[in-house]
C-alpha positions in Angstrom: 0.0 0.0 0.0 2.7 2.8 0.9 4.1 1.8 -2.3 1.0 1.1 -4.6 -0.8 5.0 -3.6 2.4 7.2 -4.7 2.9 4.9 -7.6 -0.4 5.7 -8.8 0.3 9.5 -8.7 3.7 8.7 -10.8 6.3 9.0 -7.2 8.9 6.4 -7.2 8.8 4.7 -4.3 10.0 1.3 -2.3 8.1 -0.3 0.4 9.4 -2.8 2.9 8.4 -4.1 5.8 10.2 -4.9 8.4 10.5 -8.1 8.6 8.9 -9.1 5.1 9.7 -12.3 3.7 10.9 -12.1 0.3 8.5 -13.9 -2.5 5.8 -14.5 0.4 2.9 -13.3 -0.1 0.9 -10.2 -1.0 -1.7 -9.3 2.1 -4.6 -10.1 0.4 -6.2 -7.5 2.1 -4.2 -5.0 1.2 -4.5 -5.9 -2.6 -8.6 -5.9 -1.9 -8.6 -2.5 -1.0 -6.2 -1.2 -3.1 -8.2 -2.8 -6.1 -11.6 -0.4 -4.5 -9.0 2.3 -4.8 -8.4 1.5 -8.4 -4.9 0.5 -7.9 -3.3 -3.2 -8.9 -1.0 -4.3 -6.8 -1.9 -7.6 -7.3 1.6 -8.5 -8.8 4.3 -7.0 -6.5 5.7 -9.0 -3.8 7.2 -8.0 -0.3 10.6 -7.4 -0.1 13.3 -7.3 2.8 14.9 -3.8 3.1 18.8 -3.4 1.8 21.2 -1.1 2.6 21.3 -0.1 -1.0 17.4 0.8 -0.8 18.4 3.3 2.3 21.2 4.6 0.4 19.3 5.2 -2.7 16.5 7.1 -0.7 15.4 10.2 -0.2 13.7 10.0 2.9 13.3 6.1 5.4 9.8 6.3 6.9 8.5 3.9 9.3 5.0 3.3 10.6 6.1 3.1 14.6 9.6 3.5 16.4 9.9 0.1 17.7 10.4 -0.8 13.8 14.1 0.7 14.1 15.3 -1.8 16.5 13.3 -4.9 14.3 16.4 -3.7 11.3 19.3 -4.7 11.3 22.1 -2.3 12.9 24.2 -2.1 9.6 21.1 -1.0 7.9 19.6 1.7 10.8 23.2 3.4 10.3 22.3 4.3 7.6 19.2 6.2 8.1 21.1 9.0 9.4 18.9 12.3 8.7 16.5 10.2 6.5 14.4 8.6 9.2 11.1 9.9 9.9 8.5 8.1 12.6 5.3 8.7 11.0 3.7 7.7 14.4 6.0 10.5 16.6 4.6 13.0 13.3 0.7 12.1 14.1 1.0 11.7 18.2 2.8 15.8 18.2 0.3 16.8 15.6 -2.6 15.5 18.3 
C-alpha cells in the first residue's frame, strides 16, 4: 500500500516491511482494498529492506519507532537524517 498509492500518482517509491519475507505473499487485504481504490497491486511481492534501498533514498519512513530496532544495525546506520517516525509525526500533531 505505501508503495502502490504514490505509484499511482507517478512518485517512485519502495516499500518494505520490516520483517517481510521475500516472494511470500501479498496481504490479500491490502490488494482488496487497493483494487476499490483503483490500484493493482496484485503483482508485486514484499521485499526485505537493503542497505542499497536506504542509500538510494530520499527519505526512510517507518510506521512506529519500535520498527528501528526490528532492522538490522548495519542498515539503521544508515538512516542518518533520512528517518522519519510517521507515528511520533501524528501523536505531536494531536
Amino acid at each position: 500500500m505505501a508503495e502502490g498509492f504514490p505509484g499511482a500518482r507517478g512518485i517512485n517509491s519502495s516499500s518494505t516491511g520490516s520483517m517481510s519475507v521475500p516472494s511470500g505473499p501479498m496481504n490479500r487485504l491490502a490488494v482488496e482494498v487497493m483494487s476499490e481504490k483503483g490500484i493493482d497491486v496484485s503483482g508485486a511481492k514484499p521485499k526485505a529492506i537493503t542497505e542499497q534501498m536506504v542509500n538510494d533514498a530520499d527519505v526512510v519512513g517507518l510506521t512506529g519507532s519500535t520498527l528501528e530496532n526490528s532492522i538490522r544495525k548495519n542498515i539503521r546506520k544508515k538512516f542518518r537524517k533520512k528517518l522519519v517516525v510517521w507515528s511520533q509525526i501524528l501523536q505531536d500533531n494531536q
